[in-house]
Residue frames relative to the residue before (quaternion, step in Angstrom):
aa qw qx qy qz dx dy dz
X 1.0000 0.0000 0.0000 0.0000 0.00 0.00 0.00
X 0.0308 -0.8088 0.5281 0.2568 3.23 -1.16 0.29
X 0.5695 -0.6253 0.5175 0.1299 3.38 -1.84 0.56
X 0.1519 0.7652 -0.6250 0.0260 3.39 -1.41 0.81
X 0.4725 -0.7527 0.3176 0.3306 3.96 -0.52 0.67
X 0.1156 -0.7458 0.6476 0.1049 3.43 -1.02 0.27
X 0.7815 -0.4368 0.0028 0.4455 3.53 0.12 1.16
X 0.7034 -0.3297 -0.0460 0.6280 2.89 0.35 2.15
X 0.6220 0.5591 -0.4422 0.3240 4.28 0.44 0.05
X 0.5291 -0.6069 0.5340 0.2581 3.61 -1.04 0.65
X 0.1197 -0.7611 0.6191 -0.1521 3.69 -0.16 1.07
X 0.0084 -0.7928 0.6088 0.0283 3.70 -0.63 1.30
X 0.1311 -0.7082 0.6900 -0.0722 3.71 -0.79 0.77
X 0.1699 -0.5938 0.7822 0.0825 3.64 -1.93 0.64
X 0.1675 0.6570 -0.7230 0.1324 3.27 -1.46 1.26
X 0.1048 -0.7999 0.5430 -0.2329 2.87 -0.88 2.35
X 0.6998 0.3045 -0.1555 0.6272 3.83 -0.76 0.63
X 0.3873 -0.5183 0.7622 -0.0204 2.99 -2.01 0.70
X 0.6190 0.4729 -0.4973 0.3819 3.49 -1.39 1.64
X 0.8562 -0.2773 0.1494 0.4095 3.03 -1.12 -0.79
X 0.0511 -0.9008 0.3418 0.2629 3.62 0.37 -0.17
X 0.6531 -0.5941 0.4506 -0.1320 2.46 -2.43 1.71
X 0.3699 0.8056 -0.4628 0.0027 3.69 0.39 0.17
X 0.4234 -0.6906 0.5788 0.0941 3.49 -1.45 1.59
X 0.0872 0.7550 -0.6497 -0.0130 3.79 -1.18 0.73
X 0.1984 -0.8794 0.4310 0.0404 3.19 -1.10 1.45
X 0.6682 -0.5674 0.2507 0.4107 3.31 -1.27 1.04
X 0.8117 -0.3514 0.3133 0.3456 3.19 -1.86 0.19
X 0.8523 0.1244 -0.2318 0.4520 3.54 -0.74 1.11
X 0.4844 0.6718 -0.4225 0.3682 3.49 1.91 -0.08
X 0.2435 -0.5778 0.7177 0.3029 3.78 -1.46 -1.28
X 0.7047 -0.4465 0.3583 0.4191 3.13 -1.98 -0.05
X 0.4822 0.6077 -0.5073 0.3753 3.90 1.10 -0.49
X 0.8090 0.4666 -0.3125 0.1735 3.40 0.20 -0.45
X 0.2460 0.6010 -0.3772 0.6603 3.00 2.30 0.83
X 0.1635 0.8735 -0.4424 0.1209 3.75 0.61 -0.28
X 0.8146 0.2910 0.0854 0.4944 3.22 0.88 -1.97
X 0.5358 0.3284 -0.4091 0.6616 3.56 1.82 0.18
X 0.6252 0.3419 -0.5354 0.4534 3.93 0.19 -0.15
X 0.4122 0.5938 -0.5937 0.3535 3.83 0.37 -0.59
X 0.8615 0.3969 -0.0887 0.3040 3.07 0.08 -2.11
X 0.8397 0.3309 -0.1844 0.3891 3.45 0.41 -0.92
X 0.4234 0.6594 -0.4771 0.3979 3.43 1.25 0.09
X 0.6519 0.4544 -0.4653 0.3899 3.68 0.86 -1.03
X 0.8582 0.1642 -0.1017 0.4756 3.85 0.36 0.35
X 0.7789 -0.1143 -0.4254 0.4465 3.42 0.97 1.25
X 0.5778 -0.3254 0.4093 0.6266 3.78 -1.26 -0.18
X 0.2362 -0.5848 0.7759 0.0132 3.46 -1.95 1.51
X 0.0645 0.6558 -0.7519 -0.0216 3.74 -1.43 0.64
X 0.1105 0.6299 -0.7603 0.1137 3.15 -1.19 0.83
X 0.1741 -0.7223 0.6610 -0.1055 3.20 -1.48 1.67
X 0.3779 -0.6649 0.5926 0.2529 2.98 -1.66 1.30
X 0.2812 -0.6486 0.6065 0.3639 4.09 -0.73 0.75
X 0.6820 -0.5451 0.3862 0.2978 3.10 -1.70 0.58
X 0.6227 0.3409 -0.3813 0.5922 3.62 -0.89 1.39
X 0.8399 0.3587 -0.1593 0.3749 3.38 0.68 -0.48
X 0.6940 0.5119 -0.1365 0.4876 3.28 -0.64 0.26
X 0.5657 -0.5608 0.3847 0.4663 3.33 -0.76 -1.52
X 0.2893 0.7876 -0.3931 0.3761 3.17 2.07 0.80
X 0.3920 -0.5987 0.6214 0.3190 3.52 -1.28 0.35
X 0.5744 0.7286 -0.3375 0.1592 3.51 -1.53 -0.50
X 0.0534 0.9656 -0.2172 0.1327 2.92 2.27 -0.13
X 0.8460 0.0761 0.0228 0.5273 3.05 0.27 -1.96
X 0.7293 0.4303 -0.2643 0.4616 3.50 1.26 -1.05
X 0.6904 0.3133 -0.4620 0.4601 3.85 0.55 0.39
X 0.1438 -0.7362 0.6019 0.2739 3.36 -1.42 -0.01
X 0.8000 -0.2422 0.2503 0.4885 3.46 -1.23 -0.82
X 0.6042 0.6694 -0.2652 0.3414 3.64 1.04 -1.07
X 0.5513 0.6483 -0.1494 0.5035 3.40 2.17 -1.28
X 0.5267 0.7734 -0.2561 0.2427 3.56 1.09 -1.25
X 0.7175 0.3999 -0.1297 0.5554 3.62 1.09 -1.19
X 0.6006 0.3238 -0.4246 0.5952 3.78 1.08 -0.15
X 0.6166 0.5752 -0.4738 0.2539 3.42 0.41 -0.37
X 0.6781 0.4843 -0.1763 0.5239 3.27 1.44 -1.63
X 0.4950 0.5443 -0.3472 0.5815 3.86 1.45 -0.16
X 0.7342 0.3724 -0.3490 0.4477 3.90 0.52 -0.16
X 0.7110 0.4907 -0.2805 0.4184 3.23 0.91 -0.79
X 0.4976 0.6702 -0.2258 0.5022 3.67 1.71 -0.64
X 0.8907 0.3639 0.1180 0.2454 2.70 0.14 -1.55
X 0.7505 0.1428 0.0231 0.6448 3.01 1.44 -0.93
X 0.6604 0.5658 -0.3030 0.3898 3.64 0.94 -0.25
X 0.8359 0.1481 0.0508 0.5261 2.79 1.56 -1.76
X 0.2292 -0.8871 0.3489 0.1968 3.18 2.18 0.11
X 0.2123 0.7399 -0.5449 0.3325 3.19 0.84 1.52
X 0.3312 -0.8061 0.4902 0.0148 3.14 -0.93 1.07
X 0.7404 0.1271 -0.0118 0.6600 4.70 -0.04 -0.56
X 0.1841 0.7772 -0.5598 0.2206 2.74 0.41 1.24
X 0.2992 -0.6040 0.7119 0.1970 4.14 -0.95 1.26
X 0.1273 -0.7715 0.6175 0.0856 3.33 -1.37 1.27
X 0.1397 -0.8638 0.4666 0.1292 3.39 -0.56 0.57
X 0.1072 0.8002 -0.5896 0.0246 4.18 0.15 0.86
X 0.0703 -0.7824 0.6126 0.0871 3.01 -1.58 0.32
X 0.8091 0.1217 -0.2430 0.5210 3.26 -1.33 1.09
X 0.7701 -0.0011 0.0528 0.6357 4.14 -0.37 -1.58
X 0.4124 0.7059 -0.3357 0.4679 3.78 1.42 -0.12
X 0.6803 0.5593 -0.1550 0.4476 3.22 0.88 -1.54
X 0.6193 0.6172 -0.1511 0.4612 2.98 0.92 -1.20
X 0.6760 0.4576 -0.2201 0.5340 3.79 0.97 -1.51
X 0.5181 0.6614 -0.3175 0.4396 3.48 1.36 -1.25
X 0.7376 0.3569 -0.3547 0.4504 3.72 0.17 -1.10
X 0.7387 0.5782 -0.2904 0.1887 3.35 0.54 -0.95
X 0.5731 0.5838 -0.3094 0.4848 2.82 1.86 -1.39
X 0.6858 0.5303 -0.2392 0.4373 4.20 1.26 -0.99
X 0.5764 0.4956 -0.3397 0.5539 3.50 0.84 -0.44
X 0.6842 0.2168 -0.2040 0.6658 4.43 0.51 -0.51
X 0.8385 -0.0100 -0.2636 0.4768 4.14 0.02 0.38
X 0.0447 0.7874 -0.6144 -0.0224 3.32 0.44 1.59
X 0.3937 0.6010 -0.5100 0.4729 4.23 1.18 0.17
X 0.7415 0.4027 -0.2504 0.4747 4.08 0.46 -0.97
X 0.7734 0.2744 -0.3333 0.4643 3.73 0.25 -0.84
X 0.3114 -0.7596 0.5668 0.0689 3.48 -1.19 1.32
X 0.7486 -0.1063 0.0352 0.6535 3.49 1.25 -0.66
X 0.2758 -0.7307 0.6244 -0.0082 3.73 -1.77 0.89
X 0.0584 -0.7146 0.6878 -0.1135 2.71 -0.81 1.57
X 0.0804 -0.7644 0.6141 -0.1794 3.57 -1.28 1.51
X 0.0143 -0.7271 0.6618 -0.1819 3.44 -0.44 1.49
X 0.8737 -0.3344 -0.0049 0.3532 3.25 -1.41 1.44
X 0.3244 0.6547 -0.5100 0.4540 3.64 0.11 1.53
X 0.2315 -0.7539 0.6142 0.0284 3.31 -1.05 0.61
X 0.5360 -0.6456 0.5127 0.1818 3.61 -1.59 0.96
X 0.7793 -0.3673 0.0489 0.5054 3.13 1.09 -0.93
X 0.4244 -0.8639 0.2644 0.0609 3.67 -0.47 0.26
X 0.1977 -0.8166 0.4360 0.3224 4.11 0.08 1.18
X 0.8463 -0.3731 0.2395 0.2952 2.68 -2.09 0.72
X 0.2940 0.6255 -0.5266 0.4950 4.24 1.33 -0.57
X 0.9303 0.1542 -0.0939 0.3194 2.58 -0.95 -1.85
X 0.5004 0.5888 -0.5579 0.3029 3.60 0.70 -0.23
X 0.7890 0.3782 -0.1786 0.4500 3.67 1.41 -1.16
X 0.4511 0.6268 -0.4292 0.4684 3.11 1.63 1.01
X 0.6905 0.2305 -0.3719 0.5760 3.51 0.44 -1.23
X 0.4135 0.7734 -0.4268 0.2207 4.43 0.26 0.17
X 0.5825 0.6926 -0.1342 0.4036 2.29 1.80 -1.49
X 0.7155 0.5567 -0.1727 0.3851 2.99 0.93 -2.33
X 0.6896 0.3683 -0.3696 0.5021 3.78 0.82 -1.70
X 0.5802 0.5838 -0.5295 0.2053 4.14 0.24 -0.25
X 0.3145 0.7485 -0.4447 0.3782 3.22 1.78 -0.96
X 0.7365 0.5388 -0.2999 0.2781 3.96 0.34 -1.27
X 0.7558 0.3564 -0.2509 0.4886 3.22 1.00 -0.77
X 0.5721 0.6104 -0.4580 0.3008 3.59 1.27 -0.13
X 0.6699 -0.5079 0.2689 0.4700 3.98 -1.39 0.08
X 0.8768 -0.1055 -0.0966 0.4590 3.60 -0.47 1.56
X 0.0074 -0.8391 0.4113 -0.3558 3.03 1.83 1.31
X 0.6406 0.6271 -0.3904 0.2099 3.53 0.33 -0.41
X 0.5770 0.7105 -0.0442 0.4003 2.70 1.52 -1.86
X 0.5614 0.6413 -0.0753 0.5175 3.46 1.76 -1.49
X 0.7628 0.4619 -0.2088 0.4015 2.98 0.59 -1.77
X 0.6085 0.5247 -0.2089 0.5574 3.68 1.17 -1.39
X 0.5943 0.5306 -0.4423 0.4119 4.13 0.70 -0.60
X 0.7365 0.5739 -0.1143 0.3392 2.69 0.86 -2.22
X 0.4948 0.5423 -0.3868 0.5580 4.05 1.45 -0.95
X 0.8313 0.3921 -0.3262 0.2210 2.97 -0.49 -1.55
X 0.5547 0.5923 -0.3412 0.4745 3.58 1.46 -0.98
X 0.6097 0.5902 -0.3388 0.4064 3.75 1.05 -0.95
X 0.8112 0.5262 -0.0449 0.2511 3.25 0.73 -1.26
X 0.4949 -0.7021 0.3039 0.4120 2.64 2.16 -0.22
X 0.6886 0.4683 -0.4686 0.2948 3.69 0.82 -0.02
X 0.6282 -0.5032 0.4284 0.4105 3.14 -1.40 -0.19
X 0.6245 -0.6806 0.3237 0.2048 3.35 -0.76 1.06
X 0.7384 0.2718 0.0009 0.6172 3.11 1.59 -1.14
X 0.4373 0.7411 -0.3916 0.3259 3.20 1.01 0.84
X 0.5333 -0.5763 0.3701 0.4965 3.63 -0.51 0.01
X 0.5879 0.5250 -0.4254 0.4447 3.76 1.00 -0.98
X 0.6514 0.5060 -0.3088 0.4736 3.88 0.51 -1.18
X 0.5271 0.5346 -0.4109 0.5173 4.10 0.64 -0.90
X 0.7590 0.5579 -0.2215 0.2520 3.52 0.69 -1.59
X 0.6759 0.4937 -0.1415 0.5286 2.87 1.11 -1.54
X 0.5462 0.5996 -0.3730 0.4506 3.80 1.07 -0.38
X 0.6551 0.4628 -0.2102 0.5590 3.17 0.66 -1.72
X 0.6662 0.5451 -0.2911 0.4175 4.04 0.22 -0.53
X 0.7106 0.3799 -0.1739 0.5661 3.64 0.80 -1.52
X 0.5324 0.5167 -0.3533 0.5699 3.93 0.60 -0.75
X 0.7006 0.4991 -0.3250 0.3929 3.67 0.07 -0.74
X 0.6397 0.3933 -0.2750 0.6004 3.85 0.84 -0.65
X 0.6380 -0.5233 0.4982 0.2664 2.95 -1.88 0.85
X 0.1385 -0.8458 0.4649 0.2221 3.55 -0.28 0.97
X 0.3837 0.4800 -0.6177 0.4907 4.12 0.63 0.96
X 0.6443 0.4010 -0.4537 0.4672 3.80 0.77 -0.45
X 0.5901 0.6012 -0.4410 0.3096 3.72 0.57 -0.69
X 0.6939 0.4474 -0.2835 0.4878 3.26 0.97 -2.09
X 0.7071 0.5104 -0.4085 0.2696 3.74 0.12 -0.98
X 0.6389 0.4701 -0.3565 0.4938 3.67 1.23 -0.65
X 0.6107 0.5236 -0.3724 0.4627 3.70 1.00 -0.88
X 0.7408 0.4324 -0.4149 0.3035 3.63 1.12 -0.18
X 0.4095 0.7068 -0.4045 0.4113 3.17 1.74 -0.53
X 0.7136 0.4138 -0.2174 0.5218 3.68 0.69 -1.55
X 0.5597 0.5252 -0.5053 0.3944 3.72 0.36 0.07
X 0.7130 0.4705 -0.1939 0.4824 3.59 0.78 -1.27
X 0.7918 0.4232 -0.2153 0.3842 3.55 0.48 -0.99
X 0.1157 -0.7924 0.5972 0.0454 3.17 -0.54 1.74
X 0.2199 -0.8005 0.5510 0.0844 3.49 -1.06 0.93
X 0.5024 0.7182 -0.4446 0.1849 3.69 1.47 0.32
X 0.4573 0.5569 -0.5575 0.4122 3.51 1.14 0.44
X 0.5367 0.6536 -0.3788 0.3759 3.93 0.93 -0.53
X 0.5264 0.5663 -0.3960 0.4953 3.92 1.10 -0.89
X 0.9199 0.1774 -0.2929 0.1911 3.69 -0.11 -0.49
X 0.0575 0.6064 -0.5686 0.5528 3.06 2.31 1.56
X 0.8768 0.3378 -0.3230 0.1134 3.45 -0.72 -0.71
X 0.2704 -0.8046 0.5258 0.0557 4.10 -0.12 0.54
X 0.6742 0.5072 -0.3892 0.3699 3.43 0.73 -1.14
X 0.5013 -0.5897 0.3475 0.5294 4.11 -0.99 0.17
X 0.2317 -0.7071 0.6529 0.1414 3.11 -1.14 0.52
X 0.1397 -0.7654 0.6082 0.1572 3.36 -1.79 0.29
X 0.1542 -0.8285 0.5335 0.0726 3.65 -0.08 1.05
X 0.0108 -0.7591 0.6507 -0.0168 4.30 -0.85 1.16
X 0.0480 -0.6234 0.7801 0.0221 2.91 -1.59 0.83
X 0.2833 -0.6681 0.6240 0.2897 3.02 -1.22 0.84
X 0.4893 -0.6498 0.3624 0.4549 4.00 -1.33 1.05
X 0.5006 0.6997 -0.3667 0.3541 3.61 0.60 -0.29
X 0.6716 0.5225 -0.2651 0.4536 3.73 0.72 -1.12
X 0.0182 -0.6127 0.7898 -0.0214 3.50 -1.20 1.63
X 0.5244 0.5697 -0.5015 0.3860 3.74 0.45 0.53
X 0.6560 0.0330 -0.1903 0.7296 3.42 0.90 0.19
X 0.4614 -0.7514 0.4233 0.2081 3.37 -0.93 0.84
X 0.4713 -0.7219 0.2656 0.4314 3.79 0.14 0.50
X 0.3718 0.7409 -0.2499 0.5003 3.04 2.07 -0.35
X 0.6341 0.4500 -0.2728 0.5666 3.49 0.75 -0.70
X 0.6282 0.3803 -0.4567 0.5021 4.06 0.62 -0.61
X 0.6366 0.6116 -0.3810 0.2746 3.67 0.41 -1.00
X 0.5742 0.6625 -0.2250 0.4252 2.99 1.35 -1.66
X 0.7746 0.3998 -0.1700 0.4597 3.58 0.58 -1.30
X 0.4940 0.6007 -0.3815 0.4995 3.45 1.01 -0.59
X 0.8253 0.2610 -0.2405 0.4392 3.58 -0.09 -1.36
X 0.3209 0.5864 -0.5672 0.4811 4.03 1.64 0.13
X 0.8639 0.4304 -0.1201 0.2323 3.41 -0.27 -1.36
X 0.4102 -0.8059 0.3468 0.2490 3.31 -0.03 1.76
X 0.6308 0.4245 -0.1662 0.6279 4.33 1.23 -0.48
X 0.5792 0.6584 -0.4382 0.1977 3.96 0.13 -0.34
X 0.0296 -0.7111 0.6836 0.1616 3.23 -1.47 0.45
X 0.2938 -0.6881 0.6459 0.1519 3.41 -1.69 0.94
X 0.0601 0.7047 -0.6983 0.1102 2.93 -1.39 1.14
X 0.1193 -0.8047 0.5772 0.0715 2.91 -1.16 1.83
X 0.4391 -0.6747 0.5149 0.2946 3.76 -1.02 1.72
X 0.4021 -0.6845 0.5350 0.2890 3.55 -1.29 1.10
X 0.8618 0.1558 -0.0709 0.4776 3.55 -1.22 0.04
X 0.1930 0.6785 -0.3894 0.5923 3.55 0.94 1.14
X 0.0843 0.6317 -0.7599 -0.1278 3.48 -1.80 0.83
X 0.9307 0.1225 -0.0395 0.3424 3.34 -0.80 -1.41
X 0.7214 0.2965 -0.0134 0.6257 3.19 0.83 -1.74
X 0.0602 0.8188 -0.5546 -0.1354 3.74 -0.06 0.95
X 0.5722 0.6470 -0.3862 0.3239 3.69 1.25 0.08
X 0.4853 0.6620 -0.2563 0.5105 3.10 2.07 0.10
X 0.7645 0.3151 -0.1758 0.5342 2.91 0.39 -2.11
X 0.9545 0.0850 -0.1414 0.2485 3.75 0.43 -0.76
X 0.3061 -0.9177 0.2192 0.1265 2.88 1.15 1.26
X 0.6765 0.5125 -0.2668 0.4565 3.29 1.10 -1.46
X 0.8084 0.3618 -0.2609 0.3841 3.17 0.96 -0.90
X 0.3908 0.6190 -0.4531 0.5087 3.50 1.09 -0.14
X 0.7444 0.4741 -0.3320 0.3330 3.93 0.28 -0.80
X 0.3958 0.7606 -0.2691 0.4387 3.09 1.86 -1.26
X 0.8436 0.4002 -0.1241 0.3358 2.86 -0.05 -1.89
X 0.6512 0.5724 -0.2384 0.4376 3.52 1.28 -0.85
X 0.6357 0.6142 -0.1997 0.4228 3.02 1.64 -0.96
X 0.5491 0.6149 -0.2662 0.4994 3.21 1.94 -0.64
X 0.7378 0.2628 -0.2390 0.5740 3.44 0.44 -1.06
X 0.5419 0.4396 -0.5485 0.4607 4.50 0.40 0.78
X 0.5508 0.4965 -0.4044 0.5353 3.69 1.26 -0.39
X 0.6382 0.2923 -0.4545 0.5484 3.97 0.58 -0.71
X 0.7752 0.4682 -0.3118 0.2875 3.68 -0.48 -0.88
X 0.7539 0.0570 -0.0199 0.6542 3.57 1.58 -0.51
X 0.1737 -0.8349 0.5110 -0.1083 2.74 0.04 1.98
C-alpha cells in the first residue's frame, strides 16, 4: 500500500493499473480490501484507487478525524497527491455517502457515480430505527445482539463465510469509533446534494438489504438528474462481495457510458 498525509496523519490508499481512473470507497468499519474483486478486475485496464478512510484500515486519524473530514481527505489524495482528474467514483454504503459529497463540491472531477446500498438522507422512523439497533452496543452483553441483529439486517447469511467476515472485520474496530461515526451519518442529510450532480450515475441496492431501506435507493435515484437503479437479485448489503460478477457488470455498464 501506499501512504500520503492529511494533516500530519498517515493515510493508506491502493493505486493499481494504468488508464483511466477508478476510485472504490468503503462502508463504515470496512477498508480498501474489500474492493478486492473490483481491483482484481479492473486494474487489468484502468488506474484502480481504493482508500483506507481514516480509523480504518491501516489509516491513522482515529480519534481526531471524523466523518465530516472524509471528502477533503478523498479531495487530497485525488487531487493533489495523484492529480487525477474524470474520475468514475465508486462508494458504498457510508462510502456512498463520502461519494456524494466528494461529487456535489468537484462536480469538474467526478465523470461518473456509482452508489450501492446507502442513503442521502433519512426520516425520523427510521432514524429511531437503525438507533435502536447501534444502542444494542452499549446495552448488558449487547454486542453479541448488535452483530446478530446487523448481519440479519443486511441480508447475509448468518453462517456464511461473508457474515463470519464481516463479523471478524466490524468487531475489530473500536466500537465508540463505530457508534460516533454511525451518529454523524444518521443526522447528516445530503438530499439537497442530488440536484448538484449531472454526471450518469448508477444507484444498487441489493433486494435483500433492510439496512438501508430500498426506499432510500429510489429516493436518490429520482434526486439524481442522469441515474440508473439497479436492484442486484439474490444480494443483501455488500453486493460487491456477495455478487461480485455482477456488481462488475454493472460497473462495467456505466464505464462504457462515461468512456465511450
Amino acid at each position: 500500500m501506499a501512504t500520503f498525509s492529511y494533516k500530519g496523519y498517515s493515510i493508506h490508499y491502493t493505486c493499481e493499473g494504468e488508464g483511466k481512473p477508478i476510485v472504490f470507497i468503503h462502508g463504515l468499519g470496512g477498508n480498501s480490501i474489500n474492493w478486492l474483486y473490483q481491483r482484481n478486475h479492473f486494474k487489468q485496464h484502468y488506474q484502480v484507487i481504493a482508500i483506507d478512510l481514516p480509523g480504518h484500515g491501516k489509516s491513522e486519524g482515529r480519534e481526531e478525524l471524523n466523518f465530516f473530514d472524509y471528502q477533503a481527505v478523498l479531495s487530497e489524495l485525488l487531487m493533489v497527491e495523484l492529480e487525477l482528474d474524470d474520475l468514475l467514483v465508486c462508494g458504498i454504503s457510508m462510502g456512498g455517502k463520502v461519494a456524494l459529497d466528494f461529487a456535489s463540491r468537484h462536480p469538474e472531477t467526478v465523470i461518473g457515480l456509482m452508489l450501492a446500498d446507502t442513503f442521502a438522507g433519512l426520516d425520523e422512523e427510521e432514524k429511531k430505527r437503525r438507533k435502536a439497533t447501534w444502542d444494542l452496543i452499549y446495552q448488558p452483553n449487547g454486542v453479541d445482539r448488535w452483530v446478530e441483529r446487523v448481519i440479519d439486517e443486511m441480508g447475509l447469511d448468518p453462517q456464511g463465510a461473508i457474515a463470519k467476515g464481516f463479523q471478524k472485520g466490524i468487531l475489530s474496530n473500536q466500537l465508540d469509533f463505530m457508534y460516533k461515526l454511525f451518529a454523524q451519518l444518521l443526522e447528516y442529510d445530503q438530499r439537497d446534494q442530488l440536484q448538484v450532480i449531472k454526471v450518469p450515475a448508477f444507484v444498487l441496492h441489493g433486494e435483500r438489504d433492510r439496512f438501508i431501506a430500498r426506499s432510500c435507493a429510489e429516493e436518490i435515484y429520482q434526486g439524481l438528474v442522469n441515474s440508473e437503479l439497479h436492484i442486484v437479485a439474490d444480494c443483501g448489503h455488500l453486493p460487491n462481495v456477495e455478487q461480485p460478477k455482477v456488481f462488475n457488470e454493472l460497473l462495467g455498464g456505466l464505464i462504457s457510458r462515461v468512456w465511450r
